[in-house]
Gaussian input, Z-matrix of N, CA and C with variables (Angstrom, degrees):
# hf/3-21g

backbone

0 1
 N
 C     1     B1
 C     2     B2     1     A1
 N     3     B3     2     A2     1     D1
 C     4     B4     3     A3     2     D2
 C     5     B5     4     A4     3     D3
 N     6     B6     5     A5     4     D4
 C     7     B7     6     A6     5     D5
 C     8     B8     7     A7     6     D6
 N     9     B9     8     A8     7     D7
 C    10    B10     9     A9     8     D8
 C    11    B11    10    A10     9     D9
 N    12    B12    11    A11    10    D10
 C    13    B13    12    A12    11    D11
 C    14    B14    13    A13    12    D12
 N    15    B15    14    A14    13    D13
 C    16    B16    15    A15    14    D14
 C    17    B17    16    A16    15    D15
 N    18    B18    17    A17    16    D16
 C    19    B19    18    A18    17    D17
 C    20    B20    19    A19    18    D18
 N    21    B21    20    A20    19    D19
 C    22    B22    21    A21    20    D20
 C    23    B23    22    A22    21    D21
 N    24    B24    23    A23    22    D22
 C    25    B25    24    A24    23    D23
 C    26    B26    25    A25    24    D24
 N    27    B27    26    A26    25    D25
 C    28    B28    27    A27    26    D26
 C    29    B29    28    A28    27    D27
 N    30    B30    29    A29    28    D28
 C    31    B31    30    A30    29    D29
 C    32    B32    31    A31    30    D30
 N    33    B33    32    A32    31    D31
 C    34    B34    33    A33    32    D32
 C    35    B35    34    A34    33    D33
 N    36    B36    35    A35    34    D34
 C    37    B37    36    A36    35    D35
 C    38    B38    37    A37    36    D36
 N    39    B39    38    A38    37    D37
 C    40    B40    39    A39    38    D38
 C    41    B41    40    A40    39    D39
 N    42    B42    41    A41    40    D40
 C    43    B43    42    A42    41    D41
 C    44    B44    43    A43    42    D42
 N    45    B45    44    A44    43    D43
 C    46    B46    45    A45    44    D44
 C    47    B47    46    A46    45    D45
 N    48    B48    47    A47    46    D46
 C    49    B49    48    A48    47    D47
 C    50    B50    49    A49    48    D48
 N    51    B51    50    A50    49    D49
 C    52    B52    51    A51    50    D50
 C    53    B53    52    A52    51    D51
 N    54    B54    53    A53    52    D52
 C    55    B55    54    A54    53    D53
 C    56    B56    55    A55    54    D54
 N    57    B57    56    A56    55    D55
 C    58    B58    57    A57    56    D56
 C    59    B59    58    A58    57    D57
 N    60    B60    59    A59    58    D58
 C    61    B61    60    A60    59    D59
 C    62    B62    61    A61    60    D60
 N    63    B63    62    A62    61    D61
 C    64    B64    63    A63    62    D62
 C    65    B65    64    A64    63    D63
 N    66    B66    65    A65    64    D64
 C    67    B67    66    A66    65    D65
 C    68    B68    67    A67    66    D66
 N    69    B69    68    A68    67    D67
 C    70    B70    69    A69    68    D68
 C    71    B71    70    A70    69    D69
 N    72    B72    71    A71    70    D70
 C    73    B73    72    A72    71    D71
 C    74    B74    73    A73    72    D72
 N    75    B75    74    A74    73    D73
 C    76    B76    75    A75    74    D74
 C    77    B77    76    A76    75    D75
 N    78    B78    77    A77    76    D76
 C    79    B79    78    A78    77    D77
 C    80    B80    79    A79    78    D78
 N    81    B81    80    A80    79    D79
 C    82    B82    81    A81    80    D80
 C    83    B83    82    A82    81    D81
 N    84    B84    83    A83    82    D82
 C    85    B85    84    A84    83    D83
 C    86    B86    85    A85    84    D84
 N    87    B87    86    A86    85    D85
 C    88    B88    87    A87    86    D86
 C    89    B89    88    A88    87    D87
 N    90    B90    89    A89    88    D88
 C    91    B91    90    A90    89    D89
 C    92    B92    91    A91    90    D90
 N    93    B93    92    A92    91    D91
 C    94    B94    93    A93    92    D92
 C    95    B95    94    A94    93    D93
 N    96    B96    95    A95    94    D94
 C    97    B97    96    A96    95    D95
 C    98    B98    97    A97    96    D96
 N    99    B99    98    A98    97    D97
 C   100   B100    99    A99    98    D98
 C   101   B101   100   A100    99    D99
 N   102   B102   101   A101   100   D100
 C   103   B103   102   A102   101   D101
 C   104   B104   103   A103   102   D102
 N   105   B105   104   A104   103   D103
 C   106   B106   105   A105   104   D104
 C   107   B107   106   A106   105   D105
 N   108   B108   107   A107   106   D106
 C   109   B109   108   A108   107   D107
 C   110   B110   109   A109   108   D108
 N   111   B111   110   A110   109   D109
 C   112   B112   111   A111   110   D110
 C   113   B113   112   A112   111   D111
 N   114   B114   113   A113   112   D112
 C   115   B115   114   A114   113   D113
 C   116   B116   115   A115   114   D114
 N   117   B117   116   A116   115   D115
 C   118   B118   117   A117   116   D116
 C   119   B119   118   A118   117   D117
 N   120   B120   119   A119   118   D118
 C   121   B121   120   A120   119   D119
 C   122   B122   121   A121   120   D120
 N   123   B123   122   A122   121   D121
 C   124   B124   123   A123   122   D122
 C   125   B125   124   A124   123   D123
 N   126   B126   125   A125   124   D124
 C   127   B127   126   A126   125   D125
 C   128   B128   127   A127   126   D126
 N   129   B129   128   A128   127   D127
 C   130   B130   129   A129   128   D128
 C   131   B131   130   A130   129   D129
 N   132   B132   131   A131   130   D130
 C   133   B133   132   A132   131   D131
 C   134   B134   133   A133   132   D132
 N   135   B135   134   A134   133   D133
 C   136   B136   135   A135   134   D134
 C   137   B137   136   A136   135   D135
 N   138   B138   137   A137   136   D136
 C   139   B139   138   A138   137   D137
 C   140   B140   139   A139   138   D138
 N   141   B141   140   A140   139   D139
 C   142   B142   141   A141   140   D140
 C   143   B143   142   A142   141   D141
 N   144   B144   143   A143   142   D142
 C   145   B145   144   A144   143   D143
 C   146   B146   145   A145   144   D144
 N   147   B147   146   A146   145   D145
 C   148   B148   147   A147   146   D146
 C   149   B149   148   A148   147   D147
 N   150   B150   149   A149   148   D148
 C   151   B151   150   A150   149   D149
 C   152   B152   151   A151   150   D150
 N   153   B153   152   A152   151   D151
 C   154   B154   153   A153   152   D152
 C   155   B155   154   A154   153   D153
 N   156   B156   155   A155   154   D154
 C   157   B157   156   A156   155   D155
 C   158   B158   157   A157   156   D156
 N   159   B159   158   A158   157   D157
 C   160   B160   159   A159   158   D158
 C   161   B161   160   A160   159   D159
 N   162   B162   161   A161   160   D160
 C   163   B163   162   A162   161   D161
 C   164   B164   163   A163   162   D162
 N   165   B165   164   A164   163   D163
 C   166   B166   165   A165   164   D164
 C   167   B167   166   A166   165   D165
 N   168   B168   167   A167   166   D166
 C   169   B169   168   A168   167   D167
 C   170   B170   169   A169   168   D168
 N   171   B171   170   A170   169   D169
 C   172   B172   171   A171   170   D170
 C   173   B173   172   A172   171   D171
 N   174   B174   173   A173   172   D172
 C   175   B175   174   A174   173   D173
 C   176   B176   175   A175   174   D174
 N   177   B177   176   A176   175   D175
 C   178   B178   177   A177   176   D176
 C   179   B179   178   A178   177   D177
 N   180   B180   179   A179   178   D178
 C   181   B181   180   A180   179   D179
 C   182   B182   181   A181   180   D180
 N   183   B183   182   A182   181   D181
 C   184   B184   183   A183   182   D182
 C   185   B185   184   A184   183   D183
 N   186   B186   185   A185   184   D184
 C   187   B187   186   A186   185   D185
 C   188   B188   187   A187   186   D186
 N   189   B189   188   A188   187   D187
 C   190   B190   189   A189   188   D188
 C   191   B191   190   A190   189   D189
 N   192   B192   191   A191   190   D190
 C   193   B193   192   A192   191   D191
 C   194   B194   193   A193   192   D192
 N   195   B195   194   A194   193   D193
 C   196   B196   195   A195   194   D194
 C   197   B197   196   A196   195   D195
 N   198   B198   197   A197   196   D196
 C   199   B199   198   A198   197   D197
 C   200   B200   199   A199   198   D198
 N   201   B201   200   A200   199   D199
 C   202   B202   201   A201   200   D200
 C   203   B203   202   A202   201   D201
 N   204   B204   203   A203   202   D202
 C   205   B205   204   A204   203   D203
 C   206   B206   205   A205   204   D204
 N   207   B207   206   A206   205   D205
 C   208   B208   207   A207   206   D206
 C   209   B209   208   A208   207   D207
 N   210   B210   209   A209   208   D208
 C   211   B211   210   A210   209   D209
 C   212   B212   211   A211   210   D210
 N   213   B213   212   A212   211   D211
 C   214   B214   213   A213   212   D212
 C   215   B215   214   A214   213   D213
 N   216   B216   215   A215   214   D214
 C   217   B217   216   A216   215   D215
 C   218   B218   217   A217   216   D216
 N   219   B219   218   A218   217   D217
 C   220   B220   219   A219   218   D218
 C   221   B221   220   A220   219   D219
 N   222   B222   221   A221   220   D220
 C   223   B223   222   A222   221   D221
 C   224   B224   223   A223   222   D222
 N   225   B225   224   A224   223   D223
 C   226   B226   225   A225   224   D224
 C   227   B227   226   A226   225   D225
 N   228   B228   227   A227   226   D226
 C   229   B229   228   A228   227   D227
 C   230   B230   229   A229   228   D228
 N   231   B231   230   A230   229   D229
 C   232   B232   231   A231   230   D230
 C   233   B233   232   A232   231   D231
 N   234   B234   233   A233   232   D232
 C   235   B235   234   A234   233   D233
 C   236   B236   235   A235   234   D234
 N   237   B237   236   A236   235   D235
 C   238   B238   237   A237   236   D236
 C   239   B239   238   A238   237   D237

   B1=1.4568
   B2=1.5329
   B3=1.1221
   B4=1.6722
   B5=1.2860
   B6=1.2674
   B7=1.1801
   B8=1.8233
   B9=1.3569
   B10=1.8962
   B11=1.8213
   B12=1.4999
   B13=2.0128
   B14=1.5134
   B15=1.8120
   B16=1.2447
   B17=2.0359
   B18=0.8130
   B19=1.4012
   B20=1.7468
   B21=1.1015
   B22=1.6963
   B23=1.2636
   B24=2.3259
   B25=2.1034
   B26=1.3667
   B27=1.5353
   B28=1.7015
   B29=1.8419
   B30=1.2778
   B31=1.9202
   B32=1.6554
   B33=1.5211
   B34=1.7041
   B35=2.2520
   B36=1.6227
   B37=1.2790
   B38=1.2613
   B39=1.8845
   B40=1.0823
   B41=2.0425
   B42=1.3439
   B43=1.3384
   B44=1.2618
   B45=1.3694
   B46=1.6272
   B47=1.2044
   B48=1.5156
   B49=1.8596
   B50=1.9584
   B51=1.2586
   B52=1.3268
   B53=1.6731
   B54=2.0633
   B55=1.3019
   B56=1.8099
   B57=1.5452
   B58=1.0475
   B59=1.3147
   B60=1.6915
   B61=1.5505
   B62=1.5307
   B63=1.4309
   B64=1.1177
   B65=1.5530
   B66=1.3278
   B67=1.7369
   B68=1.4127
   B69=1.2323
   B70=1.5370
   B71=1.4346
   B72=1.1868
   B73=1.3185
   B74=1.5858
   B75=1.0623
   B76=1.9577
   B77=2.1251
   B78=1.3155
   B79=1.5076
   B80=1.4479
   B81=0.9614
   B82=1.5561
   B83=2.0363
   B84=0.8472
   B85=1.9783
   B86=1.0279
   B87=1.6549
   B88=1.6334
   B89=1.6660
   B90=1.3421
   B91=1.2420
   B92=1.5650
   B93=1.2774
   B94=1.3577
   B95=1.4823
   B96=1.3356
   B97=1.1606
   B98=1.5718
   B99=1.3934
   B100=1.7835
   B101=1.4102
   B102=1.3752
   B103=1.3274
   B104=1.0818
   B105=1.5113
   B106=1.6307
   B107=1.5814
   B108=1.3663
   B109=1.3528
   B110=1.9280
   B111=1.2393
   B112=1.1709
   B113=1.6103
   B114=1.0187
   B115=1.4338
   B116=1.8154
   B117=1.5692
   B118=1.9188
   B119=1.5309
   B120=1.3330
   B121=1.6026
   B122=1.9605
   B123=1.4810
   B124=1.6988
   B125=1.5105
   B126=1.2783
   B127=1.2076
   B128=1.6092
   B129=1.4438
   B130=1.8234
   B131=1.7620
   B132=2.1815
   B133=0.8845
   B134=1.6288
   B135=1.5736
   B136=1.2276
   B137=1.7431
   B138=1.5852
   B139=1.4445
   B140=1.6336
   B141=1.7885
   B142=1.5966
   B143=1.5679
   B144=1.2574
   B145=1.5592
   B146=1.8656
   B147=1.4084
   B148=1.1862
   B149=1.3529
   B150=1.4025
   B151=1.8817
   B152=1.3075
   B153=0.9780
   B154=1.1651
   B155=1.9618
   B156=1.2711
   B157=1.7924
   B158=1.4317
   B159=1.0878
   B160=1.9607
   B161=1.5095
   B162=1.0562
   B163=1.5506
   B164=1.5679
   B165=1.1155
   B166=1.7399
   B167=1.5982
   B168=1.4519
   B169=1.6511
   B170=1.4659
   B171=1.2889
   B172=1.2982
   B173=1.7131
   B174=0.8977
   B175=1.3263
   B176=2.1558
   B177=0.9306
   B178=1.0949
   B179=1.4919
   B180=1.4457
   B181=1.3245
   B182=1.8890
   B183=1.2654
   B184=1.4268
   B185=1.5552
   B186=1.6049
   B187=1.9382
   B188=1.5076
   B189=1.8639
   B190=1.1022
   B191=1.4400
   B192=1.3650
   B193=1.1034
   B194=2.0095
   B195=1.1953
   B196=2.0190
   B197=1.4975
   B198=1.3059
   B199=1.4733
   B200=1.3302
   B201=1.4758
   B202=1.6477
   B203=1.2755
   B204=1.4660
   B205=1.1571
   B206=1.6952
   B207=0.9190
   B208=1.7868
   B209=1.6096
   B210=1.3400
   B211=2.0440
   B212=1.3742
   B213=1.1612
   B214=1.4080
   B215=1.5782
   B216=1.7766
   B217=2.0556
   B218=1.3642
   B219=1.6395
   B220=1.3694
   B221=1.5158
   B222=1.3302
   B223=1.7571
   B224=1.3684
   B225=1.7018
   B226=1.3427
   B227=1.5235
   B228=1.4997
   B229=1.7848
   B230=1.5508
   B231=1.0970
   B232=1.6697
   B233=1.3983
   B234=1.4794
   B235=1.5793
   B236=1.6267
   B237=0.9739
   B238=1.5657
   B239=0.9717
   A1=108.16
   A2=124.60
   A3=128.33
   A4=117.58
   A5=111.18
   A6=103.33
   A7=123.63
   A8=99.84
   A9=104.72
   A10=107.56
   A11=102.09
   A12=91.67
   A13=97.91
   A14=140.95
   A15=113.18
   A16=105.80
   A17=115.03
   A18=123.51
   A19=91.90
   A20=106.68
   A21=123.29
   A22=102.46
   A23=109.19
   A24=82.03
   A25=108.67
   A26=124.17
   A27=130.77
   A28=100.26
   A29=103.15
   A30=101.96
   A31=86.61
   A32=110.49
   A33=106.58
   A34=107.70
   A35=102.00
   A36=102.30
   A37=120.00
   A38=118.54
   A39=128.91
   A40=96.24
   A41=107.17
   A42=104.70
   A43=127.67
   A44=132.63
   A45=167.14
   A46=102.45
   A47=112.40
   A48=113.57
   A49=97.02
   A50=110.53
   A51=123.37
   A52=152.50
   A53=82.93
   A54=101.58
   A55=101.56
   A56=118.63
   A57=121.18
   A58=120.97
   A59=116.55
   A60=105.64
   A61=111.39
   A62=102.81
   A63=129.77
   A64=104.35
   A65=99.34
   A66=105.13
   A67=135.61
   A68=109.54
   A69=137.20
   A70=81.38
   A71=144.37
   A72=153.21
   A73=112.83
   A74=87.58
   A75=103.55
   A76=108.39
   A77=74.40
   A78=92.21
   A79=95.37
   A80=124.43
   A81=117.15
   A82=96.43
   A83=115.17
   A84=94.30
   A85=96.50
   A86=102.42
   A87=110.17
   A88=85.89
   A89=110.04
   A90=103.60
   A91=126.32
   A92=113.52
   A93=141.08
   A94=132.11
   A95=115.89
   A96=115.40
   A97=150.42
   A98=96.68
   A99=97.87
   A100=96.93
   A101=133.50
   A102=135.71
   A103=125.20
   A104=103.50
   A105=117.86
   A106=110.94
   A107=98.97
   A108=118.61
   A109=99.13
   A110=109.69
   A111=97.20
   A112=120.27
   A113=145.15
   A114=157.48
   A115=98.07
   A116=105.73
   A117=125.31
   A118=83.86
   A119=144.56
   A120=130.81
   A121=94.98
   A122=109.46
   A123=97.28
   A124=144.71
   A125=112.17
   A126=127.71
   A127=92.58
   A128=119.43
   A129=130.99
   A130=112.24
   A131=108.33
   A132=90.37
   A133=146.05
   A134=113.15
   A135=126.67
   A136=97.99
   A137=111.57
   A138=117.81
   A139=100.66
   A140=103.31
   A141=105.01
   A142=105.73
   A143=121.85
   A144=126.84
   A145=117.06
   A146=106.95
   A147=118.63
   A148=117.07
   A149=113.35
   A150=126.70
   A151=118.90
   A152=128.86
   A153=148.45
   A154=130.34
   A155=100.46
   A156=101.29
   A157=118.88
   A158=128.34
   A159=109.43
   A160=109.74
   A161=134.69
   A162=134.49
   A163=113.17
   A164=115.60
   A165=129.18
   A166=101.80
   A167=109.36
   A168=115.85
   A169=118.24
   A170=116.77
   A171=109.87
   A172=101.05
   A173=122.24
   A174=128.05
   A175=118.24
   A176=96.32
   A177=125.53
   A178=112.85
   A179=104.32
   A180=142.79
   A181=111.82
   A182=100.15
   A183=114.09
   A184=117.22
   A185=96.96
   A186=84.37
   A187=120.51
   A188=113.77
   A189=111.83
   A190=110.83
   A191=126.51
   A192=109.40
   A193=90.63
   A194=79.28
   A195=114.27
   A196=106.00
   A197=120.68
   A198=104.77
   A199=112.53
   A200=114.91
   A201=120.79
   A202=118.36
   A203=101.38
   A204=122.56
   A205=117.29
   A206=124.51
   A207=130.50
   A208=123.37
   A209=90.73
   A210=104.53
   A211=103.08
   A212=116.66
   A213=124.00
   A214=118.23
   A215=85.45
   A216=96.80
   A217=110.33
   A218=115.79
   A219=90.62
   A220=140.98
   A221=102.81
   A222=107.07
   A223=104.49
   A224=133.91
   A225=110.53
   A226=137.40
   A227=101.46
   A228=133.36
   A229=103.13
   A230=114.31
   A231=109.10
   A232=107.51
   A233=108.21
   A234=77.22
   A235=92.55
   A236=155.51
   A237=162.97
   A238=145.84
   D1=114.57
   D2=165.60
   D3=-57.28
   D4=-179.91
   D5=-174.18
   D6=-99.83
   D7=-28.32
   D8=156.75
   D9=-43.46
   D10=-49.36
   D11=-171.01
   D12=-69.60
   D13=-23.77
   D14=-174.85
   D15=-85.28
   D16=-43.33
   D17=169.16
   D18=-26.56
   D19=-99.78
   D20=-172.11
   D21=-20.60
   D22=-50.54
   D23=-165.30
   D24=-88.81
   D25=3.54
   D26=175.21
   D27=-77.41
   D28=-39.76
   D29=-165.84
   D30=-67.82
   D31=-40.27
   D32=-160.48
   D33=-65.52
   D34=-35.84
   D35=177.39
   D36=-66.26
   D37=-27.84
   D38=-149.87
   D39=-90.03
   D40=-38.46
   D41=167.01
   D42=-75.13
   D43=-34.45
   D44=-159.78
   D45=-76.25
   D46=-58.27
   D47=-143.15
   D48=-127.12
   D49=-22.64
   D50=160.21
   D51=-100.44
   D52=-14.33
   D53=160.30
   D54=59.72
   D55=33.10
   D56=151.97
   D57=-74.50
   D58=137.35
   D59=177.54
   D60=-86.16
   D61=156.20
   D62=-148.95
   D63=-59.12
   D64=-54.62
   D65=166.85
   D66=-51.67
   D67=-1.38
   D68=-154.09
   D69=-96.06
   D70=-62.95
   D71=-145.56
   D72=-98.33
   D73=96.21
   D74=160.49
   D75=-134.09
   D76=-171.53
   D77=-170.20
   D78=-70.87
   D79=-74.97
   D80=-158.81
   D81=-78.69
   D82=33.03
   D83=173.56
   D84=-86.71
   D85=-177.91
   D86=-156.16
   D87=-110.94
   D88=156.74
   D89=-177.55
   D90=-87.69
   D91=-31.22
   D92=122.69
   D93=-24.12
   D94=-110.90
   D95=156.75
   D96=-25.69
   D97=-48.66
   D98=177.25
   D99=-94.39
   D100=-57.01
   D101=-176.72
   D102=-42.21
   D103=-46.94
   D104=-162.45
   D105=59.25
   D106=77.09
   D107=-178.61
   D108=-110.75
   D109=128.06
   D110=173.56
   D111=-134.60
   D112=-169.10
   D113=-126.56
   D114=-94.75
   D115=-41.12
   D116=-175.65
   D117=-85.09
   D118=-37.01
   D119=-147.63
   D120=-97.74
   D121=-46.06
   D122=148.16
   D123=-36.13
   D124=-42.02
   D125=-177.64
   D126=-59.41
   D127=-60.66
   D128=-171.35
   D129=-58.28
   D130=-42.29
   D131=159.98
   D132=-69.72
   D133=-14.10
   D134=-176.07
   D135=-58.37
   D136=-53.88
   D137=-152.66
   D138=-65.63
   D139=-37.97
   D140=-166.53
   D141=-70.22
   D142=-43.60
   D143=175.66
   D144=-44.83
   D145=-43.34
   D146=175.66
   D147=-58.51
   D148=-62.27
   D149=143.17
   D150=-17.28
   D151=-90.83
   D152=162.00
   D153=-29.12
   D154=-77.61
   D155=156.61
   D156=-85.33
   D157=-27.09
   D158=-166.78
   D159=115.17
   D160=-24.93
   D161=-166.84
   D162=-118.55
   D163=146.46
   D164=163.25
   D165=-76.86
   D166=117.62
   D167=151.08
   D168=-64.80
   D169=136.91
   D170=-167.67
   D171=-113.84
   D172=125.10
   D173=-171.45
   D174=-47.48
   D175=-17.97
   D176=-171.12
   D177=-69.51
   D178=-59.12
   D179=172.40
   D180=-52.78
   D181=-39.28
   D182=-175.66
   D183=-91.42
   D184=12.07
   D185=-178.56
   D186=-72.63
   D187=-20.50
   D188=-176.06
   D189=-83.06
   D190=-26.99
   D191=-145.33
   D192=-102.52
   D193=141.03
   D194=-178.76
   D195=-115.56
   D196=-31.47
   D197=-172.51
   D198=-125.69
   D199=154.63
   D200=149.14
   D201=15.44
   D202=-92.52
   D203=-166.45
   D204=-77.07
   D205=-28.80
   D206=133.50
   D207=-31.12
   D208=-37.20
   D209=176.50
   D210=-78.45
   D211=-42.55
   D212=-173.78
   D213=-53.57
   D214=-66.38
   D215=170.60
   D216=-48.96
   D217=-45.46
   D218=-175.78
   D219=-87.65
   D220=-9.41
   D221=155.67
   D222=-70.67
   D223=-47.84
   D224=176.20
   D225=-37.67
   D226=-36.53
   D227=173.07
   D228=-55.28
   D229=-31.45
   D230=-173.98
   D231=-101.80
   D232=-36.76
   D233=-165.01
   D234=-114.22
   D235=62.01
   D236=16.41
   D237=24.60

């Protein structure tokens, strides 16, 4: 999977299944902060990622990443 098709099916969950607005989402937003991503909306992304790519996020794995584009590399990292 490249990385344009993971972008597209994360932007598509992130509007779809989280009801983030559309403008909300760029490369550098905060995932937190600009998004308003929170602690219950993780739990949904863990399940949809699993769905979607093949792998368990491991919480562990996710302490660095704050942005977008941090989300991006790291599903690329797995299923790559």
């Amino acid at each position: 999977m490249n990385r344009q098709e993971i972008e597209t099916k994360v932007k598509a969950f992130l509007i779809d299944d989280l009801e983030i607005d559309e403008n909300k989402i760029f490369d550098d937003a905060k995932l937190k902060e600009d998004m308003g991503i929170d602690s219950l909306d993780f739990v949904d992304i863990v399940v949809i990622v699993e769905k979607n790519f093949g792998f368990k996020i491991k919480p562990e794995e996710m302490v660095g990443v704050t942005t977008l584009r941090q989300f991006y590399d790291y599903i690329d990292s797995k299923v790559n």
